[in-house]
DSSP file (Angstrom, degrees, kcal/mol; ACC not computed):
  #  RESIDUE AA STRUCTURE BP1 BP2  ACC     N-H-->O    O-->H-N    N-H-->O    O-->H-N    TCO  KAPPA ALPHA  PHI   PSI    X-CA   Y-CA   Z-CA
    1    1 A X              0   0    0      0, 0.0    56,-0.2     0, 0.0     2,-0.1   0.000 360.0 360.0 360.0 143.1   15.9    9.2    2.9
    2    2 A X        -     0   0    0     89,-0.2    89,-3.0    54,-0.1     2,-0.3  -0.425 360.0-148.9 -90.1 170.4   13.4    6.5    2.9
    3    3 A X  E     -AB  54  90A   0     51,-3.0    51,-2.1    53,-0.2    53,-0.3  -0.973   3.2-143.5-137.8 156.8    9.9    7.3    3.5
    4    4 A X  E     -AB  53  89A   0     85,-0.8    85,-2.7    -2,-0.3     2,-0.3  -0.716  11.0-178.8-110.7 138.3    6.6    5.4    5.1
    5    5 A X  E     -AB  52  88A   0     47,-2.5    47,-1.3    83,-0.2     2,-0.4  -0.975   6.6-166.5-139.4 146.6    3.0    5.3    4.3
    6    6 A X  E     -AB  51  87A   0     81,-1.1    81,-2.9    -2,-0.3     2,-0.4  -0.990   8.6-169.6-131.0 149.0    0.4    3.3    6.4
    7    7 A X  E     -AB  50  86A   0     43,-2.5    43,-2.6    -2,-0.4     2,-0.3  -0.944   5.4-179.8-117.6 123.5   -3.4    2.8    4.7
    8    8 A X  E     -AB  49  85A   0     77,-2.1    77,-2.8    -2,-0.4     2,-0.8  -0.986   5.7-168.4-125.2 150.3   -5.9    1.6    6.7
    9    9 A X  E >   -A   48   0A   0     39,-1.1     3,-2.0    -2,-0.3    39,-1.0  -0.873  20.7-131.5-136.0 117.5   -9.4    1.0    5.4
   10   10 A X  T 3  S+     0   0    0     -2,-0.8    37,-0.1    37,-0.2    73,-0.1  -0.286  92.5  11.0 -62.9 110.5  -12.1    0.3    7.4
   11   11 A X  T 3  S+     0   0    0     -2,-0.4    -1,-0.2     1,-0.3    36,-0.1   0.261  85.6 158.0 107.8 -20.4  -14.1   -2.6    6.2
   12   12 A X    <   -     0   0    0     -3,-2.0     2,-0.3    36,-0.1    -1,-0.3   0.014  34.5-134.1 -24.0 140.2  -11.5   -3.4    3.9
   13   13 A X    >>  -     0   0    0     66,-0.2     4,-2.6     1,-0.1     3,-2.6  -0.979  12.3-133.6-122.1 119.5  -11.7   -7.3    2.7
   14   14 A X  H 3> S+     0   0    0      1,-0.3     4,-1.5    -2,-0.3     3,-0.2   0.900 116.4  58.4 -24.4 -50.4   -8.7  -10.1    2.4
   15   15 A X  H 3> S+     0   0    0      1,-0.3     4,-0.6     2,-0.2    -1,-0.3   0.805 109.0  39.4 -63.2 -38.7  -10.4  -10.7   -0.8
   16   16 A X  H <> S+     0   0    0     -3,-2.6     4,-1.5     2,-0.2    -1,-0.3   0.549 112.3  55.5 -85.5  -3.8   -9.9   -6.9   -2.0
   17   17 A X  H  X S+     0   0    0     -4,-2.6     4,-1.9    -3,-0.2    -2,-0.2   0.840 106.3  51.1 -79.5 -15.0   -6.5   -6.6   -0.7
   18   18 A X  H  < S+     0   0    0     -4,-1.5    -2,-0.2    -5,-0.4    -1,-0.2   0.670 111.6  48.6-107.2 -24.2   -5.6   -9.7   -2.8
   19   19 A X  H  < S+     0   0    0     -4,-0.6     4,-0.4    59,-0.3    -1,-0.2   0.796 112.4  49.0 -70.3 -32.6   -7.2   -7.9   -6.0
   20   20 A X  H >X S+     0   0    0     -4,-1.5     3,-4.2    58,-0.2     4,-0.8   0.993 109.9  49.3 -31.2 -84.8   -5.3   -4.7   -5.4
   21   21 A X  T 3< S+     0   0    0     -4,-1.9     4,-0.3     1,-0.3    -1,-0.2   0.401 108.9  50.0 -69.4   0.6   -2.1   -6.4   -4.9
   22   22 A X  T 34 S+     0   0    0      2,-0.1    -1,-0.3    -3,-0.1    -2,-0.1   0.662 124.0  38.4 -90.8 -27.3   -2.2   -8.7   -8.3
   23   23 A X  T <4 S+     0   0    0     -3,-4.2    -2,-0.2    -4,-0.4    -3,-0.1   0.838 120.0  38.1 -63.8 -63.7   -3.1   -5.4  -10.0
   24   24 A X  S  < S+     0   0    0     -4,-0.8     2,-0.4     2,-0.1    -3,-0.2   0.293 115.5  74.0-105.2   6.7   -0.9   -2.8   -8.3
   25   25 A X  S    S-     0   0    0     -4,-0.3     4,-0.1    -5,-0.3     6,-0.1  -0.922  86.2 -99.6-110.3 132.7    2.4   -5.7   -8.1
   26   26 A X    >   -     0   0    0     -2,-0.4     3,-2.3     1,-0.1    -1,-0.1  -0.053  34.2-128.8 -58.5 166.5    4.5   -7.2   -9.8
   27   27 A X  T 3  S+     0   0    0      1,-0.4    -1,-0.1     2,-0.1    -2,-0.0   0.754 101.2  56.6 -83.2 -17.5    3.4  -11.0  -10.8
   28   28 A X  T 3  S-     0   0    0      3,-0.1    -1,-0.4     0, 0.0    -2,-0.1  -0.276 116.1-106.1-108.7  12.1    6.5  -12.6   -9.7
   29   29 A X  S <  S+     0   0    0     -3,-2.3    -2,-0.1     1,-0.3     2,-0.1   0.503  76.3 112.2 100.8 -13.0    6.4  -11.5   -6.4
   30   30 A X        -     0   0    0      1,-0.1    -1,-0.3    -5,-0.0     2,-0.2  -0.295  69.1 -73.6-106.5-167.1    8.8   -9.0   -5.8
   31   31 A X        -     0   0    0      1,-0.2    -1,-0.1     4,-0.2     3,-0.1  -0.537  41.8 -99.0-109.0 170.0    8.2   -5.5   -5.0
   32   32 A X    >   -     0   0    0     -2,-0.2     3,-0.9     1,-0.2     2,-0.8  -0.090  64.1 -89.9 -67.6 172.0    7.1   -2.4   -7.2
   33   33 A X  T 3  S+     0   0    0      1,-0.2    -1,-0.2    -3,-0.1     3,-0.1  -0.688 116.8  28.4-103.7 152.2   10.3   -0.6   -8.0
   34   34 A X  T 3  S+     0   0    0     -2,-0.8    21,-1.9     1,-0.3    22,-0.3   0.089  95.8 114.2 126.9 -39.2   11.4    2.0   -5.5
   35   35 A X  B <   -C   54   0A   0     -3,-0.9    -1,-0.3    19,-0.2    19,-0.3  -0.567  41.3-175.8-108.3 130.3    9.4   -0.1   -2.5
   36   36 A X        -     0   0    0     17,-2.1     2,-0.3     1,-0.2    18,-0.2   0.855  70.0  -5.5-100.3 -39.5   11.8   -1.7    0.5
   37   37 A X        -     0   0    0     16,-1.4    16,-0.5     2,-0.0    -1,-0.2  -0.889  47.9-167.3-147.7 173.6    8.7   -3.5    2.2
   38   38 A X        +     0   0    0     -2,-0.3     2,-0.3    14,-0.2    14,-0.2  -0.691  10.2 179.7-176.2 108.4    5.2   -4.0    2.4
   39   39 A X  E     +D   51   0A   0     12,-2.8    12,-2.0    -2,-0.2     2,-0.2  -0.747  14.4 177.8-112.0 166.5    3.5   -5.7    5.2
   40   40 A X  E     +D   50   0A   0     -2,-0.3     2,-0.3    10,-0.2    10,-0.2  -0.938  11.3  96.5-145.7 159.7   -0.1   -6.1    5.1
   41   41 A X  E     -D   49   0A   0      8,-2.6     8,-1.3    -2,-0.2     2,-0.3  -0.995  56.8 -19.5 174.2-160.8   -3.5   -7.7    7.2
   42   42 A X  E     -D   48   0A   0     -2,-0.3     2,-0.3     6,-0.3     6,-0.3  -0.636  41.8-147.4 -44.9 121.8   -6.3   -7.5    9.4
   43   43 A X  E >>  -D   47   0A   0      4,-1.1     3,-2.5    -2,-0.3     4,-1.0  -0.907  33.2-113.6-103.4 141.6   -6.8   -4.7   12.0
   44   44 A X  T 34 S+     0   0    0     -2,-0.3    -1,-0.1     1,-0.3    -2,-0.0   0.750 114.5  66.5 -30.5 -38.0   -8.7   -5.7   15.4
   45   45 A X  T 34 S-     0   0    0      1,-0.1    -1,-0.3    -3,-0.0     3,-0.1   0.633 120.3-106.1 -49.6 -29.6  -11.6   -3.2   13.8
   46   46 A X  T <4 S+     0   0    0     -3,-2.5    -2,-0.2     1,-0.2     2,-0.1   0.533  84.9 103.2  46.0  55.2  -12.3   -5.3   11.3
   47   47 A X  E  <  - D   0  43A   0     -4,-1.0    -4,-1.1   -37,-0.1     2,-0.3  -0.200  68.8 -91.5-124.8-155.3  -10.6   -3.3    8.3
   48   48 A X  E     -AD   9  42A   0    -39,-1.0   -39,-1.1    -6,-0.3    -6,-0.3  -0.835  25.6-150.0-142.3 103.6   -7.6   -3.8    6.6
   49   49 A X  E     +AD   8  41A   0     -8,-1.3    -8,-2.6    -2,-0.3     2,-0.3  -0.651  12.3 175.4 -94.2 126.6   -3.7   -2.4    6.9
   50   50 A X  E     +AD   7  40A   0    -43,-2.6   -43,-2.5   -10,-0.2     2,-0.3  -0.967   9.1 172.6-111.5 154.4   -0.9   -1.7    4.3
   51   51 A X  E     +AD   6  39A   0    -12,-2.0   -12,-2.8    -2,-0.3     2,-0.2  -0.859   6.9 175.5-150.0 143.8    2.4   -0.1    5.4
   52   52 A X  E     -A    5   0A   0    -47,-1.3   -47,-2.5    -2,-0.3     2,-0.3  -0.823  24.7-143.8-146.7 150.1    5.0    0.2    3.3
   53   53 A X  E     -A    4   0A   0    -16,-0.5   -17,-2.1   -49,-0.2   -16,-1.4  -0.848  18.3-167.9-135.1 145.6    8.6    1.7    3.2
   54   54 A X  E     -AC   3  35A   0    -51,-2.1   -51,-3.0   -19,-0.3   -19,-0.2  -0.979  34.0-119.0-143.5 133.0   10.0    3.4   -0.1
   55   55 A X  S    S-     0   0    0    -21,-1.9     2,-0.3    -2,-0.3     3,-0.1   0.720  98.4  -4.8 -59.5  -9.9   13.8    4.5   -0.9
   56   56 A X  S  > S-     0   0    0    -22,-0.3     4,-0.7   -53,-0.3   -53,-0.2  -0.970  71.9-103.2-174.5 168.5   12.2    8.0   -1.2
   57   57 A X  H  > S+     0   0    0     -2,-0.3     4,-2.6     2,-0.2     3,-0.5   0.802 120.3  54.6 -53.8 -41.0    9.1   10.2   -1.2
   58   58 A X  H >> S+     0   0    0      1,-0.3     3,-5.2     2,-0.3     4,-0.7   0.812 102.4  61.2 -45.2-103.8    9.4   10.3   -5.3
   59   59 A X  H 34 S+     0   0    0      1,-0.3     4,-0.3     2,-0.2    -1,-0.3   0.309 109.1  36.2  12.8 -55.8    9.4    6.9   -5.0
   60   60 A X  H 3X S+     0   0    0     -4,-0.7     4,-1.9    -2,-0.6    -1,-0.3   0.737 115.9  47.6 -61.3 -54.9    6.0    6.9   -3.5
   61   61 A X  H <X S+     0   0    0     -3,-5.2     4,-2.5    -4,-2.6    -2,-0.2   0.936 113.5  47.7 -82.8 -36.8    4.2    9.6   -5.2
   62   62 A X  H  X S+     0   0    0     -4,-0.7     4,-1.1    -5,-0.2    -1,-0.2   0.754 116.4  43.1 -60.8 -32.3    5.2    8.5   -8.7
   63   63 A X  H  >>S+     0   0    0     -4,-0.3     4,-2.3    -5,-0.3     5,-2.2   0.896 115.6  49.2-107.1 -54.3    4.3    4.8   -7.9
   64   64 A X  I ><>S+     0   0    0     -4,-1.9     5,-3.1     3,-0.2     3,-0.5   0.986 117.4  46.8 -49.9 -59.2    0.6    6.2   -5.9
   65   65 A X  I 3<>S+     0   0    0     -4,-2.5     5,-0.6     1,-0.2     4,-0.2   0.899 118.6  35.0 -48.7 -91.8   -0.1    8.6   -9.5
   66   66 A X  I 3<5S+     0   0    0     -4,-1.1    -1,-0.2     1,-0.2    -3,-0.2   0.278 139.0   1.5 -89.7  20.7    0.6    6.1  -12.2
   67   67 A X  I <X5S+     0   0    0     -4,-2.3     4,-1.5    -3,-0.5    -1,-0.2   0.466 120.7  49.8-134.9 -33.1   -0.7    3.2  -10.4
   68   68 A X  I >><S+     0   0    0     -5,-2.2     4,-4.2    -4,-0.3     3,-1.8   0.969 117.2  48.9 -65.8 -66.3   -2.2    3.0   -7.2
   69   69 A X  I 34<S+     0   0    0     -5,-3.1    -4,-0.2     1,-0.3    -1,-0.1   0.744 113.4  42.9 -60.1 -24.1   -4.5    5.9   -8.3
   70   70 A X  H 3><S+     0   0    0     -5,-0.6     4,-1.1    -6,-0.3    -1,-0.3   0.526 112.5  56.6 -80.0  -3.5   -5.6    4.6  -11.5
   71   71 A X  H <X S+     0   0    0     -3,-1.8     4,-4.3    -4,-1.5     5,-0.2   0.901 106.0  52.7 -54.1 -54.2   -6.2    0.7   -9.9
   72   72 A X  H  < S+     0   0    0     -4,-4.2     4,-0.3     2,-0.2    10,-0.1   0.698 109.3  43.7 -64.7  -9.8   -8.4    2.1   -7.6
   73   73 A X  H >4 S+     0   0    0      2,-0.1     3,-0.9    -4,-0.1    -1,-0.2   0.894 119.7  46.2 -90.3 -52.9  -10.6    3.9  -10.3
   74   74 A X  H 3< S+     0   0    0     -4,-1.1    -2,-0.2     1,-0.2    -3,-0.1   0.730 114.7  45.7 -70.4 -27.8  -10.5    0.5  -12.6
   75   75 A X  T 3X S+     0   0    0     -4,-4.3     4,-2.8     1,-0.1    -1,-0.2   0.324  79.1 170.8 -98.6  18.9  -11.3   -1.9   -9.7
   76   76 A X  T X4 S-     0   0    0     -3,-0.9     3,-0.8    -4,-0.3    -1,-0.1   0.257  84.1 -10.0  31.4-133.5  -14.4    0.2   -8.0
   77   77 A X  T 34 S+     0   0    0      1,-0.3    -1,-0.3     4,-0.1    -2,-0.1   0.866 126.7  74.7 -58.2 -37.9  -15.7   -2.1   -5.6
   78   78 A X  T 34 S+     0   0    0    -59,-0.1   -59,-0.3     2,-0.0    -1,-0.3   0.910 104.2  71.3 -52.2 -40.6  -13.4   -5.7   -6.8
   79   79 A X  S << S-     0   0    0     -4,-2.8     2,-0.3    -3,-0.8   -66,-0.2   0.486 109.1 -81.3 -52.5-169.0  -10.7   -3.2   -4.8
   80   80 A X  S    S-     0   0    0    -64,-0.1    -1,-0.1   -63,-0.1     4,-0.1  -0.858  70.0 -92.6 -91.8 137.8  -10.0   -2.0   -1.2
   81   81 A X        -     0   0    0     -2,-0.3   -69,-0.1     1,-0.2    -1,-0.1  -0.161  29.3-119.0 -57.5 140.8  -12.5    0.9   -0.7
   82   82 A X  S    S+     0   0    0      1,-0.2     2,-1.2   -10,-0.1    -1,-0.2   0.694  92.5  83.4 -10.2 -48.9  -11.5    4.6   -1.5
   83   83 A X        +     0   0    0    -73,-0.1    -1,-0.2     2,-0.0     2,-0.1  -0.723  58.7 139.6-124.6 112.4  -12.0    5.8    1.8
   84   84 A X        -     0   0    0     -2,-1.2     2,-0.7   -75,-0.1   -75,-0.2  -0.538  51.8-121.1-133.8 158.1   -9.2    5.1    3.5
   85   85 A X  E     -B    8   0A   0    -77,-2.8   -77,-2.1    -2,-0.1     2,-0.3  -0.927  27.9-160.7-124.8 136.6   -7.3    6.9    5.9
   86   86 A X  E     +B    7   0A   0     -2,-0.7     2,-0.6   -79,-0.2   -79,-0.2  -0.680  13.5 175.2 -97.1 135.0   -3.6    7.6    4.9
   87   87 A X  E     +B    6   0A   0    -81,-2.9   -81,-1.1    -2,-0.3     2,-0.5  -0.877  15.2 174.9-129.3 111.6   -0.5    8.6    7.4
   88   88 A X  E     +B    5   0A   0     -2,-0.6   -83,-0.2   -83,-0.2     2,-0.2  -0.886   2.6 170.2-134.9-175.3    3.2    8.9    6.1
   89   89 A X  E     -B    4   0A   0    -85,-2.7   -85,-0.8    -2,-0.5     2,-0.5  -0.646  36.8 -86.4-144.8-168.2    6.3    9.8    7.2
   90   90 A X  E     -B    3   0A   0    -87,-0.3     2,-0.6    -2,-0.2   -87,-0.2  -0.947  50.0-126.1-100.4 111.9   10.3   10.3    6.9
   91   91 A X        +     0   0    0    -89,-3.0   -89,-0.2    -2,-0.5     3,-0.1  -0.453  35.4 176.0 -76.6 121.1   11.7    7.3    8.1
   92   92 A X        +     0   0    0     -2,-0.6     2,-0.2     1,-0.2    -1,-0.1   0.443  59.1  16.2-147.9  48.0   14.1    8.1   10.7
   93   93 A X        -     0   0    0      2,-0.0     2,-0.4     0, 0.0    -1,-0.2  -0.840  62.7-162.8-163.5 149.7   15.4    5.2   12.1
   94   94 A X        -     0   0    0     -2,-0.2     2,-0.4    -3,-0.1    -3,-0.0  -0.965   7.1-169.0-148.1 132.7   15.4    1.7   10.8
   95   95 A X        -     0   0    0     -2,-0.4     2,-0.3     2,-0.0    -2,-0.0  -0.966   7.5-165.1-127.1 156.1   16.0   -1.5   12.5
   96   96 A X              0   0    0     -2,-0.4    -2,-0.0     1,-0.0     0, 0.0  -0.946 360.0 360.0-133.0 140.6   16.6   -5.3   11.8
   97   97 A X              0   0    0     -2,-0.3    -1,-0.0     0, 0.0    -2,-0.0   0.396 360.0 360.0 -58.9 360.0   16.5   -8.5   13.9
């Protein structure tokens, strides 16, 4: 079953989302493997939103352990901040235009 995570971090900067994602992505553009989408942007707050959909929870944690969480230790500030507040889920419906 696929599964969902949304990140937002408050204060978050275009400019760190765009060092993350050269970091924590492949170089060529596609997606990490596991990962069905990834939208990202601005929240009205002024912060910053990822959500992303993954072919499984595995999928997710495996990909958060042996990358996300060691980006975020190796890009300190150049990154999106640490404290961030995370929501995921069990995707359980999915629809397309």
């Amino acid at each position: 079953m696929a599964f969902g995570i949304v990140h937002k971090f408050p204060g978050g900067t275009p400019e760190q989302y765009e060092t993350g994602i050269k970091r924590n992505h492949p170089d060529d553009g596609s997606l990490p493997e596991g990962q069905l989408h990834h939208f990202a942007g601005p929240t009205d707050d002024g912060g910053w939103i990822i959500c992303a959909t993954w072919d499984s929870r595995e999928s997710w944690e495996r990909f958060r352990e042996d990358i996300v969480i060691p980006s975020f230790q190796e890009l300190g500030d150049e990154g999106l901040p640490g404290e961030f507040q995370e929501t995921t889920y069990e995707v359980a419906n999915e629809l397309h235009a």
